[in-house]
C-alpha positions in Angstrom: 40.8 -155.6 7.9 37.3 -157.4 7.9 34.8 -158.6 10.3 36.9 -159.9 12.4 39.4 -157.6 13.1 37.9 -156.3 16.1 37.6 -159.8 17.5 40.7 -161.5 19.7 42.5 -163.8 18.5 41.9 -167.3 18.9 45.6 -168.3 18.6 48.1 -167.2 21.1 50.7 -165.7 18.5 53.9 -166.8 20.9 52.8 -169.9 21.5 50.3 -171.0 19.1 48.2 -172.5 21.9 44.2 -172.2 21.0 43.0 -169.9 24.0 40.3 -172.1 26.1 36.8 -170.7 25.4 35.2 -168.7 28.3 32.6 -170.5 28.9 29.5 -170.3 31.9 31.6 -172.8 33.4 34.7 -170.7 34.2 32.5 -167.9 35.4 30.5 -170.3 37.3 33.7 -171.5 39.2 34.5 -167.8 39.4 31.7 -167.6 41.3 31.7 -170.0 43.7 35.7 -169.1 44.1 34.3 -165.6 45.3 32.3 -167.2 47.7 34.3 -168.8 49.2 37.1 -166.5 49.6 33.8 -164.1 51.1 33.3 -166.7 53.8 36.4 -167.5 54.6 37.4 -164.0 55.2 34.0 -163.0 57.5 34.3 -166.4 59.3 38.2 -165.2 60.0 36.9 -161.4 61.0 34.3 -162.8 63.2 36.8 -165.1 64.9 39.3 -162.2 65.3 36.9 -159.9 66.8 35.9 -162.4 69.3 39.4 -163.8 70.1 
């Protein structure tokens, strides 16, 4: 019970797989994913509501 107790692990205890590390990266991808997706879906309203 130290300092790092509080902190996840950086094993995965079933697997003993290293977790990848969250980096701006992922989020940045997150990002762009969610942009997408936001497009997609307006560009398929507008198209419905016209059609």
């Amino acid at each position: 019970m130290g300092r790092n107790s509080l902190k996840p692990p950086d094993r995965d205890p079933h697997t003993g797989i290293d977790h990848p590390i969250p980096s701006g990266n992922a989020r940045r991808w997150a990002a762009i994913l969610l942009l997408v997706l936001f497009a997609l879906t307006t560009i398929g309203g507008l198209l419905f509501a016209f059609l």
